[in-house]
PASEBA-1860 file (N, C-alpha, C; in nm, 3 decimals):
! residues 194
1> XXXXXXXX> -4.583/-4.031/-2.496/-4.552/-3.902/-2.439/-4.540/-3.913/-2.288 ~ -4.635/-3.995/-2.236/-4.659/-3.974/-2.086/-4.509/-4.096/-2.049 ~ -4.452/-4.149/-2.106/-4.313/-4.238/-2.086/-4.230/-4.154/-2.092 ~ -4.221/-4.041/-2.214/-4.095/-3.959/-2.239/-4.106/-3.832/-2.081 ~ -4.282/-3.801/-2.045/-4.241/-3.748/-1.941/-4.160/-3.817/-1.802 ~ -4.248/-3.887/-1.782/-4.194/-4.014/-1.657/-4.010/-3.992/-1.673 ~ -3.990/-4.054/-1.752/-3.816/-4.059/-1.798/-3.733/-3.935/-1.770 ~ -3.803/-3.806/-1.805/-3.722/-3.687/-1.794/-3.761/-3.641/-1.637
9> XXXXXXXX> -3.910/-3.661/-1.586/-3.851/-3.638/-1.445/-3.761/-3.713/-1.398 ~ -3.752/-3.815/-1.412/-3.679/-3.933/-1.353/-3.552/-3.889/-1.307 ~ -3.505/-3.884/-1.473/-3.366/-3.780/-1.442/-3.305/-3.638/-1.396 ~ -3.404/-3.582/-1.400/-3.430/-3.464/-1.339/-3.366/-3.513/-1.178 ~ -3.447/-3.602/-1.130/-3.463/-3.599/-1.012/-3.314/-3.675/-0.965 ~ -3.253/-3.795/-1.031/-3.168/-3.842/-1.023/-3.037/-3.704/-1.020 ~ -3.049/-3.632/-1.111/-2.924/-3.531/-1.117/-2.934/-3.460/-1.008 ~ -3.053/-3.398/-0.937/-3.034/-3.339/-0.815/-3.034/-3.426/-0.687
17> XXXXXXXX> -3.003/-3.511/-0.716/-3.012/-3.617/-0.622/-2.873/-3.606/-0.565 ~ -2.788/-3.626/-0.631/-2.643/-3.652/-0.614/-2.565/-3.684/-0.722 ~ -2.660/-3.681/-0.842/-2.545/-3.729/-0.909/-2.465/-3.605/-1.022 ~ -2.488/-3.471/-0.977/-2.393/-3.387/-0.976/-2.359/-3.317/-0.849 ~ -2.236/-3.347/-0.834/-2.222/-3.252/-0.757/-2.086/-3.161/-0.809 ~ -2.131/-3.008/-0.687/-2.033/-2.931/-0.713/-1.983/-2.902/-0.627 ~ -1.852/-2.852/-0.603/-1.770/-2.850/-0.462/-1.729/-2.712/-0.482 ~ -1.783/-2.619/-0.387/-1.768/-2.515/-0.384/-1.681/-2.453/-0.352
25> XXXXXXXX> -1.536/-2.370/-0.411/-1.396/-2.323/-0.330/-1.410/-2.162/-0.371 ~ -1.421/-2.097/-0.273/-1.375/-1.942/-0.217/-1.270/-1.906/-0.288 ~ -1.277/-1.761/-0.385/-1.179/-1.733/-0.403/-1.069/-1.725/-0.300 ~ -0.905/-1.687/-0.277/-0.835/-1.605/-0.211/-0.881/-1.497/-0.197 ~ -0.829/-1.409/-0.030/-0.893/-1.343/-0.084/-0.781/-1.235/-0.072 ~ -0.817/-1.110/-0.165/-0.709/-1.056/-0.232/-0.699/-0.891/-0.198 ~ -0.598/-0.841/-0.188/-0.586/-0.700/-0.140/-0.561/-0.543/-0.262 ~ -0.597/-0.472/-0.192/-0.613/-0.370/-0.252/-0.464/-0.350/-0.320
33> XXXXXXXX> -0.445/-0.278/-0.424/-0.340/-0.208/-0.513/-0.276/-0.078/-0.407 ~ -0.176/-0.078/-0.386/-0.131/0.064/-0.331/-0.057/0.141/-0.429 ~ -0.099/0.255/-0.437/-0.026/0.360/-0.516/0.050/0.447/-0.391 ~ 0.154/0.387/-0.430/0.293/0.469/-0.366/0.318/0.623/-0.383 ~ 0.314/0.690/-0.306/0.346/0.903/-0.347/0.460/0.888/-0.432 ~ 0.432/0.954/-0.447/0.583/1.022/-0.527/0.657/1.109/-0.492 ~ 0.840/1.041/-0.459/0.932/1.074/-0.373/0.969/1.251/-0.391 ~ 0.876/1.291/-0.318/0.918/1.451/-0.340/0.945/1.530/-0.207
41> XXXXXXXX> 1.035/1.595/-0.159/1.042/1.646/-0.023/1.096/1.784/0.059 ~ 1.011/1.832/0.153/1.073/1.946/0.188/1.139/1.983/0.346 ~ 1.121/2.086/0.354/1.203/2.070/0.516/1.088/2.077/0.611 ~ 1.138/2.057/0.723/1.074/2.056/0.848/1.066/2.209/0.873 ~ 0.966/2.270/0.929/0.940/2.419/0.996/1.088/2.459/1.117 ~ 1.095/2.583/1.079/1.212/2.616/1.159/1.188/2.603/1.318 ~ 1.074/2.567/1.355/1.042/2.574/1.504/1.044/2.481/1.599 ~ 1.140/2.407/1.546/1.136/2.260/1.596/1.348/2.267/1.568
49> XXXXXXXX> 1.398/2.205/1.699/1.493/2.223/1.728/1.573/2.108/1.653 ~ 1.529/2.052/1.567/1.631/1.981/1.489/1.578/2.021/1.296 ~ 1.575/1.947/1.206/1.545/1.977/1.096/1.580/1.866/0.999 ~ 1.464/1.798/0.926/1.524/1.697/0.833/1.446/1.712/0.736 ~ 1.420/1.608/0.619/1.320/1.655/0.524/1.174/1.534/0.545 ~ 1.095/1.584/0.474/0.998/1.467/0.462/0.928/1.477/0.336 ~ 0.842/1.364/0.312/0.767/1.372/0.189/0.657/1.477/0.159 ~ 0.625/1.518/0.028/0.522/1.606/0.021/0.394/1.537/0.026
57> XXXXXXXX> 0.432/1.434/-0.001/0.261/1.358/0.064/0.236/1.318/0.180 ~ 0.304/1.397/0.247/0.285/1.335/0.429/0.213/1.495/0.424 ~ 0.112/1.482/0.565/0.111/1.580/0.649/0.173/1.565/0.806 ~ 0.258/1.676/0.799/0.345/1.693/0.954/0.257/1.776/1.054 ~ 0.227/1.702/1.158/0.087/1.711/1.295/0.210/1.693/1.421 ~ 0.106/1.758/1.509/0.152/1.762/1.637/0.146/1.630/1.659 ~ 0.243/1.565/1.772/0.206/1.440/1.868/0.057/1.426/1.921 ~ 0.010/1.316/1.862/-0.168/1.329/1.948/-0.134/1.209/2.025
65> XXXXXXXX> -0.032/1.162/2.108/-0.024/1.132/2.204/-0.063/1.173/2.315 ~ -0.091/1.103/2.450/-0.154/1.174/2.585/-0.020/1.216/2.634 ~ 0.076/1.159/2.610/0.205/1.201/2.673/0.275/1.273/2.569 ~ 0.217/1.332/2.501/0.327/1.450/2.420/0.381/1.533/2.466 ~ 0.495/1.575/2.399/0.559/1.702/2.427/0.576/1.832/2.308 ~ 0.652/1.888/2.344/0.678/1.988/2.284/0.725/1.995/2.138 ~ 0.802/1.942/2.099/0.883/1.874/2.006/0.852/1.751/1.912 ~ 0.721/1.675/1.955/0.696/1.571/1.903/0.628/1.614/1.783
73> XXXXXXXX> 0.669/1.503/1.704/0.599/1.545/1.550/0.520/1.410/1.532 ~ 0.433/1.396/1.475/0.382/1.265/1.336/0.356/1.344/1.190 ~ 0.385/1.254/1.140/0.433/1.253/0.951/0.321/1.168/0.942 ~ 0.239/1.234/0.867/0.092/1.076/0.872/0.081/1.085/0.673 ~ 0.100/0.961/0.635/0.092/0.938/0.498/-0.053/0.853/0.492 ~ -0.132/0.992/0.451/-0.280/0.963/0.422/-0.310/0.825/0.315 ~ -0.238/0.851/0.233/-0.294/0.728/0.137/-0.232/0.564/0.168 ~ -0.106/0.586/0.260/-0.058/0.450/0.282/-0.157/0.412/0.441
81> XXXXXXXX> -0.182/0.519/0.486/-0.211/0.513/0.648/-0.117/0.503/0.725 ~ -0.038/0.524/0.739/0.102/0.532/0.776/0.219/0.643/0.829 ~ 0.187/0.610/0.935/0.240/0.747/1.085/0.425/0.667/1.057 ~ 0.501/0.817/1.075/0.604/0.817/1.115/0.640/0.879/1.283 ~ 0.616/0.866/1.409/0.590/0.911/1.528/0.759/0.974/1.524 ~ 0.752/1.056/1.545/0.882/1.128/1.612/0.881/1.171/1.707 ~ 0.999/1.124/1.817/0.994/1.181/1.940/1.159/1.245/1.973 ~ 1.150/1.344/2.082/1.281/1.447/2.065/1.315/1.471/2.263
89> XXXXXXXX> 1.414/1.455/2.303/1.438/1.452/2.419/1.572/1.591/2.414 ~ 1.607/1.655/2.456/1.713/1.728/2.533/1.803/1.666/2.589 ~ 1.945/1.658/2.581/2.031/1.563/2.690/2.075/1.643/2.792 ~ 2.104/1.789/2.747/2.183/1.898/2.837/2.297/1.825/2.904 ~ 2.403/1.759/2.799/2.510/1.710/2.914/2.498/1.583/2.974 ~ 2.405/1.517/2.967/2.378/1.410/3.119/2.368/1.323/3.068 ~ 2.517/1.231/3.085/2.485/1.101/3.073/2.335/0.968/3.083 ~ 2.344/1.003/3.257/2.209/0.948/3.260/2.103/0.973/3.189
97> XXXXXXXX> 2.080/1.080/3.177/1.962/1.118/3.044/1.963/1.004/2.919 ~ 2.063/1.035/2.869/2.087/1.017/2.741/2.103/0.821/2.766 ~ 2.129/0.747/2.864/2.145/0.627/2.910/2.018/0.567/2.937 ~ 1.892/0.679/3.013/1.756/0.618/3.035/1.680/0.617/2.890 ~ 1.722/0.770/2.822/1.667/0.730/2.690/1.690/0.646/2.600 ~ 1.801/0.571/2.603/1.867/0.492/2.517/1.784/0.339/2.562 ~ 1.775/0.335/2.708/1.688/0.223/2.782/1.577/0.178/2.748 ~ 1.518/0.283/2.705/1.362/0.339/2.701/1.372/0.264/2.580
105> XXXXXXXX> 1.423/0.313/2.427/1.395/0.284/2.334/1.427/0.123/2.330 ~ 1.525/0.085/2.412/1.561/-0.054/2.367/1.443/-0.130/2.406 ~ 1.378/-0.100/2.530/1.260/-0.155/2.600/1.144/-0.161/2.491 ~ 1.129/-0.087/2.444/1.013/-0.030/2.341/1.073/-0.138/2.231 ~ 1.149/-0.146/2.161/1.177/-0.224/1.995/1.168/-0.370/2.087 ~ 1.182/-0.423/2.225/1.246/-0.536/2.317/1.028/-0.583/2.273 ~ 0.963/-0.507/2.320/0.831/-0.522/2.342/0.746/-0.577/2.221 ~ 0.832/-0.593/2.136/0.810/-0.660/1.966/0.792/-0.808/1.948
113> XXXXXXXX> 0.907/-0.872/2.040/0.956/-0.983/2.035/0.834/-1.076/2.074 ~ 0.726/-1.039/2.115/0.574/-1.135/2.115/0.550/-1.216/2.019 ~ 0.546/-1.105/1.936/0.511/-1.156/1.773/0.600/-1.149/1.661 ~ 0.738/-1.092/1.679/0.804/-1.087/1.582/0.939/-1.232/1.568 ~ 0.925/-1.229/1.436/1.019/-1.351/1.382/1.118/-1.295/1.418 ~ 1.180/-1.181/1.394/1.288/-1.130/1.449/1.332/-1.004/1.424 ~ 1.427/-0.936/1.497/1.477/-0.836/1.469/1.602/-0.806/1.477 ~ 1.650/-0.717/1.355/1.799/-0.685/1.339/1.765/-0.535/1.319
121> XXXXXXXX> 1.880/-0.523/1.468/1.944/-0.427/1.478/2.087/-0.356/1.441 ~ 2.135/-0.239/1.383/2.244/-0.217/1.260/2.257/-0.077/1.331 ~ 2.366/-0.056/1.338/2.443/0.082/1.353/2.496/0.151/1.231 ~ 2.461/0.261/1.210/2.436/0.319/1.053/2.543/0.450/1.060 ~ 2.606/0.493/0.957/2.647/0.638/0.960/2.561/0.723/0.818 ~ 2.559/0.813/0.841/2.478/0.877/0.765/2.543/1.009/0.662 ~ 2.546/1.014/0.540/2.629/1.080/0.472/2.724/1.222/0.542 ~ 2.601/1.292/0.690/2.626/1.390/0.695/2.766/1.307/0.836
129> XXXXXXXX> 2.770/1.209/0.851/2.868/1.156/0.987/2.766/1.172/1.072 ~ 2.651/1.132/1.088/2.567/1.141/1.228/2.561/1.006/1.246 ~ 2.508/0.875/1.329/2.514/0.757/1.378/2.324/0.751/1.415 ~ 2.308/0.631/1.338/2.169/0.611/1.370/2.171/0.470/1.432 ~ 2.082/0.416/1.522/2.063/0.269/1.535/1.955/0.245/1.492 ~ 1.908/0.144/1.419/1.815/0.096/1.338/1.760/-0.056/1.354 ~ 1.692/-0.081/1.420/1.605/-0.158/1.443/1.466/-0.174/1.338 ~ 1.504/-0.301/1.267/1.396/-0.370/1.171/1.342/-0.465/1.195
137> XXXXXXXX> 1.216/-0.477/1.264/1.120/-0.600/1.321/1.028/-0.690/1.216 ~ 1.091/-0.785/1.137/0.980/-0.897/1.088/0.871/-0.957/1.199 ~ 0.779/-1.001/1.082/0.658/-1.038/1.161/0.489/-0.951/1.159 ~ 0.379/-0.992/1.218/0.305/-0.933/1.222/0.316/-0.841/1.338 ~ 0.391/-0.688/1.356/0.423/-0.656/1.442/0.360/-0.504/1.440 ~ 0.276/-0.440/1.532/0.272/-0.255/1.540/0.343/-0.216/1.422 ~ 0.482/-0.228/1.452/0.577/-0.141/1.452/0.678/-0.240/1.399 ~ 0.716/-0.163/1.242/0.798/-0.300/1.160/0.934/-0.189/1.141
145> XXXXXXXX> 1.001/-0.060/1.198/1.124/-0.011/1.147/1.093/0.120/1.295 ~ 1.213/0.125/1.352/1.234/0.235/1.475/1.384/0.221/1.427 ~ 1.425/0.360/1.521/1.548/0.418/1.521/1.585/0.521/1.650 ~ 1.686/0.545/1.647/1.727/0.647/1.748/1.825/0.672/1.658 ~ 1.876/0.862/1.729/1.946/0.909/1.654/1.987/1.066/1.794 ~ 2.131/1.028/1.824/2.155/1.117/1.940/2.356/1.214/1.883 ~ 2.320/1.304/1.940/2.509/1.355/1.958/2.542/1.341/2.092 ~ 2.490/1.261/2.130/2.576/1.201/2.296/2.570/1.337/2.383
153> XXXXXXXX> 2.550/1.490/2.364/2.554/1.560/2.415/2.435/1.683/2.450 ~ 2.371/1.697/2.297/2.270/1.774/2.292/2.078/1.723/2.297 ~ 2.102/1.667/2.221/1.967/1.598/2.137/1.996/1.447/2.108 ~ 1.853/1.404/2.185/1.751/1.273/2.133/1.665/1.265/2.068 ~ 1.680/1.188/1.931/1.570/1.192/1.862/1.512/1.006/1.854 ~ 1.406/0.976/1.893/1.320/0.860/1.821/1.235/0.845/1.685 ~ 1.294/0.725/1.620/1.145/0.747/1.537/1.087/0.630/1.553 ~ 0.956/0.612/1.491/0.882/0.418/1.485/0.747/0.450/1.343
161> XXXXXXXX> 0.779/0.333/1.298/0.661/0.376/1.175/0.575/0.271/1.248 ~ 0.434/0.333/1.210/0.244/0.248/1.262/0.240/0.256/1.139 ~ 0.194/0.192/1.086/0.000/0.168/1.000/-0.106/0.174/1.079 ~ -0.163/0.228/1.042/-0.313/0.245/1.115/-0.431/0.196/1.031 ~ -0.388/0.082/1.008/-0.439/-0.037/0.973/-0.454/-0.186/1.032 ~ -0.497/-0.287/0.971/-0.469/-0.433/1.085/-0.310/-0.448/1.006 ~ -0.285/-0.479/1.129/-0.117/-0.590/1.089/-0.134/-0.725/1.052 ~ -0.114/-0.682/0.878/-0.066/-0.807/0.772/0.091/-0.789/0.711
169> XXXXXXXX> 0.104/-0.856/0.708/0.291/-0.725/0.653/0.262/-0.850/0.463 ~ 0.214/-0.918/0.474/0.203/-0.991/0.358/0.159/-0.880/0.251 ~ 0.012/-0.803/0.257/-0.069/-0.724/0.222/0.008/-0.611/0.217 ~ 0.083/-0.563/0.334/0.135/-0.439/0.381/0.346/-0.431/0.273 ~ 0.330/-0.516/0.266/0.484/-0.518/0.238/0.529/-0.425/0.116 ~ 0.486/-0.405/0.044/0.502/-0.283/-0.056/0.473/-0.161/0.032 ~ 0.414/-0.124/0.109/0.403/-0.015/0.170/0.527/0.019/0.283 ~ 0.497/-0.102/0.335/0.660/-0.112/0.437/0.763/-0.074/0.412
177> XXXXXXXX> 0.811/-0.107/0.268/0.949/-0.134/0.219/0.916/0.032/0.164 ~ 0.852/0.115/0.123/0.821/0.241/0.069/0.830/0.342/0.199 ~ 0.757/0.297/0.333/0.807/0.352/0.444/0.948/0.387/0.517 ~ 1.031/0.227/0.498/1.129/0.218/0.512/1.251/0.334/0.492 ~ 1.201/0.328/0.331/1.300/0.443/0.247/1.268/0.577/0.296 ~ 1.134/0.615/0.316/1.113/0.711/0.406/1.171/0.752/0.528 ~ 1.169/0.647/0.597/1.252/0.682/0.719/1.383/0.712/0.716 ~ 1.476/0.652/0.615/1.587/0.602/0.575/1.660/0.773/0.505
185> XXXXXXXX> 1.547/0.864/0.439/1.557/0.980/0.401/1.520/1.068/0.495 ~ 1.481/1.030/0.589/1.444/1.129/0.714/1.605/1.106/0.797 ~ 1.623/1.014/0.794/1.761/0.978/0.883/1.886/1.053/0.822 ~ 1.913/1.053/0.678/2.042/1.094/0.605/2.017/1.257/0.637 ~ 1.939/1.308/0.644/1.852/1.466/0.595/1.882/1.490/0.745 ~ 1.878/1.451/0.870/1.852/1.481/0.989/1.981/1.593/1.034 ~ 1.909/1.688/1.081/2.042/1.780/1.159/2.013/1.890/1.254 ~ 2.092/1.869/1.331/2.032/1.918/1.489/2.064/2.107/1.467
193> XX> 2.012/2.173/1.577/2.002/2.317/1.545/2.068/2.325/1.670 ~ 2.116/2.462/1.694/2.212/2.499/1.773/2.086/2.581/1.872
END
């Protein structure tokens, strides 16, 4: 008996010794499921000098920017986390206006290029004949889809989608591409008020 013990510590001791080992590997690690709204939409409030539609699962908020204005909207999609920022300028006529704003925005989508693989920019017409420029930024970037949208005479409009989340677009990319179309239905829907 006192041999059969001897023997089984023995090995006891031999197996934790080294002669198993296990090599320990970390799952991936893996991201949440997004449930996408469902594409349903209404108009913008008459008090706002242009008018397009948006989703019923957005809520439409003032600009909580420090530099807001009058006119500024965010579209915040609670369950994606996901701001549509709208911004709205006046041209009254003026070239220059409408030339610094056009500056402005290029500067702004230009400010991407840190981190982005790249961006394509596309000149769009929109069922109703309005002209959008559309700027789509790959990469881990803020800001993965902006636009402008002007009648050369009256009205400037910007848009830019955030997450207000960390920037993964790996994780994020079903949400992106769901934003996208969002914007994409805010753009066709868009029409200025007299």
């Amino acid at each position: 008996m006192r041999n059969f013990v001897i023997s089984t510590l023995a090995l006891a001791i031999a197996a934790t010794a080294g002669g198993c080992k296990s090599e320990f590997q970390p799952k991936p690690k893996g991201y949440n499921r997004l449930m996408l709204p469902v594409e349903e939409y209404i108009a913008l409030p008459d008090s706002l000098p242009y008018t397009f539609e948006y989703s019923t699962a957005a809520k439409l908020m003032r600009d909580t920017s420090w530099i807001n204005e009058k006119h500024w909207v965010e579209i915040y999609y609670p369950s994606l986390k996901a701001n549509l920022h709208i911004t709205y300028k006046k041209i009254n006529h003026r070239d220059d206006l409408l030339r610094g704003f056009l500056d402005d925005s290029y500067k702004l989508t230009s400010k991407q290029q840190i981190k982005a693989y790249g961006i394509d920019e596309v000149i769009v017409k929109t069922p109703t004949g309005k002209t959008a420029m559309i700027a789509e930024i790959s990469g881990d970037v803020p800001t993965q889809f902006q636009f402008t949208m002007t009648d050369s005479t009256h009205h400037f409009l910007r848009g830019a989608l955030y997450f207000n989340t960390e920037v993964n677009n790996d994780s994020l990319a079903p949400a992106i591409d769901f934003m996208k179309k969002e914007a994409m239905h805010l753009i066709n829907t868009l029409q200025w008020k007299k």
